[in-house]
Wavefront OBJ file of the C-alpha trace (Angstrom):
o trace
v 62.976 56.646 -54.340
v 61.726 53.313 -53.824
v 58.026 53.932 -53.155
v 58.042 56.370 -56.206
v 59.696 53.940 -58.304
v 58.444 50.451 -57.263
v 55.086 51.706 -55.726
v 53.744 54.565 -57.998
v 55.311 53.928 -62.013
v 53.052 52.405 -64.440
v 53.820 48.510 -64.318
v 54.553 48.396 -68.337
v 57.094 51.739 -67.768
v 58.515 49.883 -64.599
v 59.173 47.124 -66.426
v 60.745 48.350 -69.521
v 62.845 50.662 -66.842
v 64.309 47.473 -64.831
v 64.079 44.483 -67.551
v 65.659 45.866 -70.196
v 68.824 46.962 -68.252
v 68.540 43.404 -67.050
v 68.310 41.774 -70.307
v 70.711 43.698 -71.922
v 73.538 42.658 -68.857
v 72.614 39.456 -69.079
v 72.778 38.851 -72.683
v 76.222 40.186 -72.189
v 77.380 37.660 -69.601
v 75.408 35.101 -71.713
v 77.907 36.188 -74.297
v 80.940 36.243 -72.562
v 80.038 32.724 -71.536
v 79.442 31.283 -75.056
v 82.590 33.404 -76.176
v 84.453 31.030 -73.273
v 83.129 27.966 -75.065
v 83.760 28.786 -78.050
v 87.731 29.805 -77.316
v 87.957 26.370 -75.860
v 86.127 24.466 -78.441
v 88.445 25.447 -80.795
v 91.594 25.911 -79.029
v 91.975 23.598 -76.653
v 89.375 21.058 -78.128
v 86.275 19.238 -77.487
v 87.737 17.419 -74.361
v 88.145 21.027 -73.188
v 84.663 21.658 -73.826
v 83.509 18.409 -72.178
v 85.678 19.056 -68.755
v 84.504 22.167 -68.516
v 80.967 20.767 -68.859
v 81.453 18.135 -66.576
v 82.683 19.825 -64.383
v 80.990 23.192 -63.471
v 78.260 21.254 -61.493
v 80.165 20.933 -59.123
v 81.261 24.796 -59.206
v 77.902 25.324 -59.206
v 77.220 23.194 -56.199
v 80.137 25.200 -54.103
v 78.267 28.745 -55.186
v 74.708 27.692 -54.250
v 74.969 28.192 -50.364
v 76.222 31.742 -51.781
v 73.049 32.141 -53.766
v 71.044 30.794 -51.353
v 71.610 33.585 -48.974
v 71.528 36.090 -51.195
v 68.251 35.378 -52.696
v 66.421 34.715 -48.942
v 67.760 38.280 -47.971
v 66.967 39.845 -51.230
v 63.235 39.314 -50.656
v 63.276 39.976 -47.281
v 65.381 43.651 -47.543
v 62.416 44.270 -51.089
v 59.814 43.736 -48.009
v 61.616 46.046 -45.381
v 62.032 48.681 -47.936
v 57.807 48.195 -48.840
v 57.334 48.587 -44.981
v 59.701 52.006 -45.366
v 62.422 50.390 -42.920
v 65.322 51.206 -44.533
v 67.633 50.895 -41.153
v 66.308 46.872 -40.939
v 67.199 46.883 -44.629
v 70.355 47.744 -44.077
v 70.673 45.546 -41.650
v 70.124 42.424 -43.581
v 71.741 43.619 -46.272
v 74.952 44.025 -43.955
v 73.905 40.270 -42.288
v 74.017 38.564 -46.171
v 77.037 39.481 -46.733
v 79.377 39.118 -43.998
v 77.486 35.588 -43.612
v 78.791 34.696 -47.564
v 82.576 35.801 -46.973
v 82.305 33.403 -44.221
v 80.646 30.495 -45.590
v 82.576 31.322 -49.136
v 85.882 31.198 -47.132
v 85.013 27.797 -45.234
v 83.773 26.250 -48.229
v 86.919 27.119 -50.110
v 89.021 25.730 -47.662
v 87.296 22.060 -47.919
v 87.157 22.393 -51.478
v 90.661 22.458 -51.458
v 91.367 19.490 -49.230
v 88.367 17.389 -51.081
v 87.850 18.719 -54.883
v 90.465 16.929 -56.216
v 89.167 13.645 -55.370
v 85.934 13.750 -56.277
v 86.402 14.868 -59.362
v 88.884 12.202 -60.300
v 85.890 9.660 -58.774
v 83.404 10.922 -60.652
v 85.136 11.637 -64.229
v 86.998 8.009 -64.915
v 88.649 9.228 -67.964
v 92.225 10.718 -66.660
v 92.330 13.363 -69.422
v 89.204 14.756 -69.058
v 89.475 14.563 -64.639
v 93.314 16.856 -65.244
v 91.611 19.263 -67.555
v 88.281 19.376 -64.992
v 90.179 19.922 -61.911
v 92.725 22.576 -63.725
v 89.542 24.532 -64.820
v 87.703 23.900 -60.947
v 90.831 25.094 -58.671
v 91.188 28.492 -60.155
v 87.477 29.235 -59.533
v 88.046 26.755 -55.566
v 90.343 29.871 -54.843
v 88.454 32.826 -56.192
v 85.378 31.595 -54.216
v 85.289 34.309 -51.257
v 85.957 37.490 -53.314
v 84.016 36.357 -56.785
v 80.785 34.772 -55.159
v 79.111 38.434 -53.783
v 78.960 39.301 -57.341
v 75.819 38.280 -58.285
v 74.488 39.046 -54.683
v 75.889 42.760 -54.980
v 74.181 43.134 -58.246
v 70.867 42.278 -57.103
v 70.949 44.304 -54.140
v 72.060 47.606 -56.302
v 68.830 46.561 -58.577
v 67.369 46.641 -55.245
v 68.087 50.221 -54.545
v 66.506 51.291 -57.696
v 69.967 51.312 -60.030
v 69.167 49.287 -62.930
v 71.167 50.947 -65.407
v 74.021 51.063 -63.023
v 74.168 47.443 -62.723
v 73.318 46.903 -66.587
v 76.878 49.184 -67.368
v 78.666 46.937 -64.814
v 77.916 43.845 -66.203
v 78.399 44.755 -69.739
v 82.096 45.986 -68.263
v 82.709 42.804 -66.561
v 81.626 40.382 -69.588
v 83.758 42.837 -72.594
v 86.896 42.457 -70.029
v 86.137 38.543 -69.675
v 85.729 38.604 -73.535
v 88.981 40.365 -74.190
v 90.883 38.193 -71.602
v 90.104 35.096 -72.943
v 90.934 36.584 -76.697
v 94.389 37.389 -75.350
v 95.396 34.132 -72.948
v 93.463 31.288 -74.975
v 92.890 32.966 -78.436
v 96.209 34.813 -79.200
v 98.786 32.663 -76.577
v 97.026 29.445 -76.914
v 97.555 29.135 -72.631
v 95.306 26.220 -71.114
v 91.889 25.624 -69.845
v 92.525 27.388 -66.164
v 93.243 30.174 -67.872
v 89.586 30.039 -69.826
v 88.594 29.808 -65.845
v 91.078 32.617 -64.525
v 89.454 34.915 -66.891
v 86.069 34.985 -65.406
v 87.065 34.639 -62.098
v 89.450 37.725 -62.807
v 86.335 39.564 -64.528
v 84.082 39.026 -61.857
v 86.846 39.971 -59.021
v 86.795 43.540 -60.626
v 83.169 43.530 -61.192
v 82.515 42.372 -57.357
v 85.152 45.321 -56.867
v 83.209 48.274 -58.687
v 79.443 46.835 -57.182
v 81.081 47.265 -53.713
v 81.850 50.873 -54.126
v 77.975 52.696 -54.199
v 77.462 50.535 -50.974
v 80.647 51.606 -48.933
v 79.770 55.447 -50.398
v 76.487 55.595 -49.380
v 75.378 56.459 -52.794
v 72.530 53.430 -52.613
v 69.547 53.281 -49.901
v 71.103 50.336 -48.558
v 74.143 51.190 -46.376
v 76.604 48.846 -44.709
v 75.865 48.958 -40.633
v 77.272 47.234 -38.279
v 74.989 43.712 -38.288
v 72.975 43.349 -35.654
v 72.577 39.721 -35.511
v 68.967 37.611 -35.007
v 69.210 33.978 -35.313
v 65.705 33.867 -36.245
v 66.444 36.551 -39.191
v 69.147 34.214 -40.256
v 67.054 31.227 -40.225
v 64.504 33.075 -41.970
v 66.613 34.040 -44.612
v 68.111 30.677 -45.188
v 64.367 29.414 -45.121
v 63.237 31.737 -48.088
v 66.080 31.294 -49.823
v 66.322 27.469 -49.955
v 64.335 27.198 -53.015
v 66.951 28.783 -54.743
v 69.618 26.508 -53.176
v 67.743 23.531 -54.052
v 67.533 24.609 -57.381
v 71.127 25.174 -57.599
v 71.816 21.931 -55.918
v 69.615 19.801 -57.877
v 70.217 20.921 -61.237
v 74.110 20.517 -60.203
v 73.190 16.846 -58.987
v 71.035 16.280 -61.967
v 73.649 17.919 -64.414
v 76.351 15.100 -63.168
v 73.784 12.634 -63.493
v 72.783 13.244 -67.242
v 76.828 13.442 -67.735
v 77.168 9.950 -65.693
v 74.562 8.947 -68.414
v 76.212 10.917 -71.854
v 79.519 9.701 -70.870
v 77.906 5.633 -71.057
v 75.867 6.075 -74.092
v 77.670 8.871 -75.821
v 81.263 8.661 -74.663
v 83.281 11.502 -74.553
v 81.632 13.104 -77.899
v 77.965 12.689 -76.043
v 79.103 14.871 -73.491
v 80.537 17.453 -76.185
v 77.679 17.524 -78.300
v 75.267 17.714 -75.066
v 78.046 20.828 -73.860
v 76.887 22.887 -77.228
v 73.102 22.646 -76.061
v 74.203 23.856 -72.592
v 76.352 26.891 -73.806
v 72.957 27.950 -76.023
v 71.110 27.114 -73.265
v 73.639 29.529 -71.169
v 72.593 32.338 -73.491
v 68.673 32.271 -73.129
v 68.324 31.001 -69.192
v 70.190 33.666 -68.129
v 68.136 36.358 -70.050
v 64.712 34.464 -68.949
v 66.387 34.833 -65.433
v 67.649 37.879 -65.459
v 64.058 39.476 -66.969
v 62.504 37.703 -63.990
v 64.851 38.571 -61.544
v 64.697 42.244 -62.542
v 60.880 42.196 -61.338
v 61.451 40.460 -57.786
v 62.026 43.455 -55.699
v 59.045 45.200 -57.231
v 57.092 41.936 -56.144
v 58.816 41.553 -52.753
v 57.721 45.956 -52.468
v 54.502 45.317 -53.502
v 53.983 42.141 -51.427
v 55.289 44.474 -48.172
v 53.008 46.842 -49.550
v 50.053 44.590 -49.760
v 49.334 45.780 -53.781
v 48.516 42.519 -55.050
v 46.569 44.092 -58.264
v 50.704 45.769 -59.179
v 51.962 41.459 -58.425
v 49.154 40.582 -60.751
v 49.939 43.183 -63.733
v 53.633 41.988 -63.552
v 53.430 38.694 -63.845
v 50.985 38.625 -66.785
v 53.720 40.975 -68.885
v 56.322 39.112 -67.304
v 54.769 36.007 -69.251
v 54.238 37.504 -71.889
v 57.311 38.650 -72.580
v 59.067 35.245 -71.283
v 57.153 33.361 -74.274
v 58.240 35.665 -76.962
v 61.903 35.242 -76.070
v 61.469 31.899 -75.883
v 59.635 30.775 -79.115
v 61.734 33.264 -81.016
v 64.663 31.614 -79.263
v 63.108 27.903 -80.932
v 62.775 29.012 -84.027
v 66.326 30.218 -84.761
v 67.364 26.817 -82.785
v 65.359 25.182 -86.002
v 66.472 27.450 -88.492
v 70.294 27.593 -87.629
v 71.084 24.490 -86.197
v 74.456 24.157 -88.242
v 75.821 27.896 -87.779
v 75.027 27.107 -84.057
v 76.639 24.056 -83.589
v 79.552 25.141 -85.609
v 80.378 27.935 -83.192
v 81.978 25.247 -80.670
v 83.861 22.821 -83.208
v 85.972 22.278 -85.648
v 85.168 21.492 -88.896
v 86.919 18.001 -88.345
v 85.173 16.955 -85.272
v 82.720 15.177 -87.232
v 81.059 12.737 -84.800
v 80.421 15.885 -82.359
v 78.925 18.263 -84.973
v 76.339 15.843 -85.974
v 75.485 14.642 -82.824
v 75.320 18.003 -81.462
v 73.107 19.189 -83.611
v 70.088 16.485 -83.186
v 70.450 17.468 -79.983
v 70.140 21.207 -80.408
v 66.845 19.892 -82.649
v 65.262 17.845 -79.705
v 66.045 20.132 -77.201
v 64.384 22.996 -78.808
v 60.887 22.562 -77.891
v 61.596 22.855 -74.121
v 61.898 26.180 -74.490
v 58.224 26.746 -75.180
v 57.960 25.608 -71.227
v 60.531 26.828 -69.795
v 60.223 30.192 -69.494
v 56.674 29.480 -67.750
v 58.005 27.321 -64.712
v 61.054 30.426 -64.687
v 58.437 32.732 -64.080
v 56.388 30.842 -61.526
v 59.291 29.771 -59.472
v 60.965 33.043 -59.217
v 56.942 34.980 -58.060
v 56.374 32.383 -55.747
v 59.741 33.189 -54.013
v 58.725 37.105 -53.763
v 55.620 36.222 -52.307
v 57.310 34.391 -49.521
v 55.657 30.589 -50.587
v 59.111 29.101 -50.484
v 57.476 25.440 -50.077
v 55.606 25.665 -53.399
v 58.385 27.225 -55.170
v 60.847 24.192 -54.074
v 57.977 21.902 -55.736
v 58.132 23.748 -58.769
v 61.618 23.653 -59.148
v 62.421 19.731 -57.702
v 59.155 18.859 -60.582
v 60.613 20.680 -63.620
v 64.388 20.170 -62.777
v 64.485 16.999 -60.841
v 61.940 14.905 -60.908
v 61.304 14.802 -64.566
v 64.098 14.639 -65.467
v 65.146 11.674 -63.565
v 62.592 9.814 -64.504
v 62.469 10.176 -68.165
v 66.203 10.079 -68.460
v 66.046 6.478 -67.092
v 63.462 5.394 -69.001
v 64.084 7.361 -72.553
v 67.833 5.896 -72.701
v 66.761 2.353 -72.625
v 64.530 3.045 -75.161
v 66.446 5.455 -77.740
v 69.827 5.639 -75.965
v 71.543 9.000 -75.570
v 68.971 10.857 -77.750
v 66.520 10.358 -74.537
v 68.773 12.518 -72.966
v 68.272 15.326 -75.091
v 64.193 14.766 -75.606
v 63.676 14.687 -71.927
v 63.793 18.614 -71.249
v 60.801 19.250 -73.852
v 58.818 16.105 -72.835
v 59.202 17.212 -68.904
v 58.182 20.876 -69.655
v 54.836 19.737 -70.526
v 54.469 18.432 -66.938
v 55.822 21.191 -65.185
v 54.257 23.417 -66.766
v 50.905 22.024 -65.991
v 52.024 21.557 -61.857
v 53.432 25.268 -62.031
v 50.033 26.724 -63.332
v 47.961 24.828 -60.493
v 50.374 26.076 -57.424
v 50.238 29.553 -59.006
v 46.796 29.343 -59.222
v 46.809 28.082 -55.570
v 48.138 31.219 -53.955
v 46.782 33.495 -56.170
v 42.999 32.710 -54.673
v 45.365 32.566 -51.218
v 47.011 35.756 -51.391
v 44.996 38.060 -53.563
v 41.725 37.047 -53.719
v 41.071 36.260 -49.868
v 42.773 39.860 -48.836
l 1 2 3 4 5 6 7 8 9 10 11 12 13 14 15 16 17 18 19 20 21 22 23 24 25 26 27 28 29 30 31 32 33 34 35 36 37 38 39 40 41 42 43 44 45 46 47 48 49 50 51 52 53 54 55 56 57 58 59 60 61 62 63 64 65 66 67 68 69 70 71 72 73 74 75 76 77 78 79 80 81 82 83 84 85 86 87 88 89 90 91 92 93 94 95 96 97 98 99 100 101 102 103 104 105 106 107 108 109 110 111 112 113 114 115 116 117 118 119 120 121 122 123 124 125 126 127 128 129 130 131 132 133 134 135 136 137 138 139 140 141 142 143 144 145 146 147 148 149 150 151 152 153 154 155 156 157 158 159 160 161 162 163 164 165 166 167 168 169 170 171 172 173 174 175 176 177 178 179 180 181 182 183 184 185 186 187 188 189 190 191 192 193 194 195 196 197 198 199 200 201 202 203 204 205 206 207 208 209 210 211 212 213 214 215 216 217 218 219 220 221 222 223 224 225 226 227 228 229 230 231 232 233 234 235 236 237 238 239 240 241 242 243 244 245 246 247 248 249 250 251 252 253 254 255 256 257 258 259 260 261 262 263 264 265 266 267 268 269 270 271 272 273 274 275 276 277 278 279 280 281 282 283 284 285 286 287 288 289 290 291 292 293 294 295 296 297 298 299 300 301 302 303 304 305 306 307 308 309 310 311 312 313 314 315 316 317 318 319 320 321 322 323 324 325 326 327 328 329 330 331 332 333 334 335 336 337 338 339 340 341 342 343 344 345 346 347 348 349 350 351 352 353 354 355 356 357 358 359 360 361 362 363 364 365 366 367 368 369 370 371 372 373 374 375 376 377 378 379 380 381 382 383 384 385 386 387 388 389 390 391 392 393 394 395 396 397 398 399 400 401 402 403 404 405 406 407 408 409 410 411 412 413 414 415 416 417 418 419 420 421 422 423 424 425 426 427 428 429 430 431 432 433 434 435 436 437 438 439 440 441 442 443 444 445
């Protein structure tokens, strides 16, 4: 199935076969997220929008060891399968995930003890540190059964079941949807129960991935894991330019609220929360288009077709820009309607700041999608080192540096220029390491 799929199909076919499902399941989560925002924007209020966005960093921080493993593994088990060693596959496969519920389970347990704290350190405002932690704990106790989602999808894209996993997700994000409708729309409950909803959603989701695996409907099979320490290691190794991105944008996102929060007060960090939410809708599709094409990579790359790697990356860019200037133009066209989707008419101060941000931010999404792209090939073809220096440029870095230096100079609006200004840079750094292993890989072999 594999070879005849990811080794043998026209690279425009194969594409439309395993992006589209991906985009369309994807936009649907994107949705469901915005939909979340937009319950608690004008429910429970723009300090429920700002703890929410102050506080899934740090989430985000307790998922990426999670993510971590299951993007090392998923490039290793696209290589096995390439090689046609479906038992080692297996294997992995069977590795990743007993190795999350573990991790997920120990991380939960100091996130428990320590959570609480932090937050309060971190947030000094009392309101918004109550509503942050409320929203954190529900997701603190979900951790172990709600962070193999993701994992379980990519793995069943793996096996050749796009469409499979496009159905799930679109399930998962109309139940989320329809949950927060009832608890926050209709019985006006509080901001853990914005959080229970997806954590809920995902449970089930996590639920109905698990079943093709334990049925041995899939080509991966759960086996009892044989364990190498050097598999592990490798695994971890591939995989930590995914952690590092998860860690670092968490660190950074923290930061740039450390910095909203002293320029912009609590409204800066509201108005800056409406960028993220759009921002939530097109990443996620970028990603999820990208991520789509890795296991054909990782095949390919076991199967030594570098002119197939080649093909997909150039439609892979190709079809990352037009999402991404169409995406800037409607961000320029409907800056109001957008911005007006998370407030009420009578948060005044947030609406107008929010929407010069939405204005400045635009532009970095004629980058973006570029560094996406580069990142996520490099990672398939096993250069984990160059992909970390993509990522810690265009999400680091940058940003560090410009946020600094553009808030002395035009106060919280460098906050929200610094994402386009940056994606120039990266851009131009991403191009010369993809360049780099290109005449490396391909063109030596």
């Amino acid at each position: 199935m594999n070879q005849e799929l990811f080794g043998i199909t026209p690279p425009k076919k194969l594409f439309v076969k395993l992006a589209i499902p991906s985009l369309v399941s994807m936009l649907f989560s994107s949705i469901y997220m915005m939909a979340d925002g937009m319950f608690v924007g004008k429910v429970i209020g723009s300090k429920g929008l700002a703890a929410i966005n102050l506080v899934f960093p740090i989430i985000m921080i307790v998922f990426a060891v999670s993510d971590m493993i299951a993007a090392g593994a998923s490039v290793k088990i696209g290589i096995k399968l390439g090689e046609k060693k479906e038992e080692e596959a297996s294997n992995i496969f069977s590795i990743a995930l007993l190795l999350m519920f573990i991790i997920d389970s120990i991380f939960m347990i100091i996130s428990l003890v320590f959570a609480k704290d932090i937050i309060f350190i971190l947030i000094k405002d009392k309101e918004l540190a109550t509503l942050s932690y409320r929203f954190a704990y529900v997701f603190i106790l979900a951790l172990p059964i709600i962070a193999p989602f993701f994992a379980l999808d990519n793995y069943l894209r793996l096996c050749g079941k796009a469409n499979m996993s496009m159905w799930i997700n679109i399930a998962v994000s109309i139940l989320n949807i329809i949950l927060d409708a009832i608890l926050i729309g209709y019985f006006k409950l509080g901001i853990e129960y914005a959080a229970l909803c997806s954590a809920l959603s995902m449970f089930i989701g996590t639920l109905i991935f698990l079943y093709p695996f334990i049925m041995k409907k899939v080509t991966l099979r759960f086996t009892k894991p044989k364990v190498d320490v050097k598999e592990i290691l490798y695994i971890i190794y591939n995989g930590s330019s995914e952690f590092l991105s998860n860690i670092s944008n968490s660190i950074m996102a923290i930061i740039t609220n450390g910095f909203l929060l002293y320029y912009g007060g609590p409204v800066g960090v509201a108005a800056f929360s409406i960028v993220m939410y759009i921002d939530a809708l097109i990443s996620p599709i970028l990603f999820g288009m990208i991520d789509s094409i890795l296991p054909v990579i990782s095949y390919n790359y076991g199967a030594k077709d570098y002119k197939r790697i080649t093909q997909f990356f150039k439609i892979t860019c190709i079809v990352g820009f037009t999402i991404s200037i169409l995406t800037m133009i409607i961000i320029f066209i409907f800056p109001d309607f957008l911005v007006g989707l998370f407030s009420s008419k009578s948060d005044v101060d947030i609406i107008y700041m929010g929407k010069i941000a939405l204005l400045l931010s635009a532009p970095s999404y004629l980058f973006k999608w570029f560094t996406m792209t580069v990142g996520s090939f490099l990672t398939g073809l096993e250069k984990a080192t160059e992909s970390i220096v993509v990522m810690l440029v265009e999400s680091v870095i940058l940003p560090l540096i410009l946020i600094v230096v553009l808030t002395k100079a035009i106060g919280v609006y460098g906050i929200f220029i610094a994402p386009s200004i940056g994606g120039i840079i990266s851009v131009a750094i991403a191009f010369i390491l993809w360049r780099k292993c290109v005449k490396e890989e391909f063109e030596n072999n």
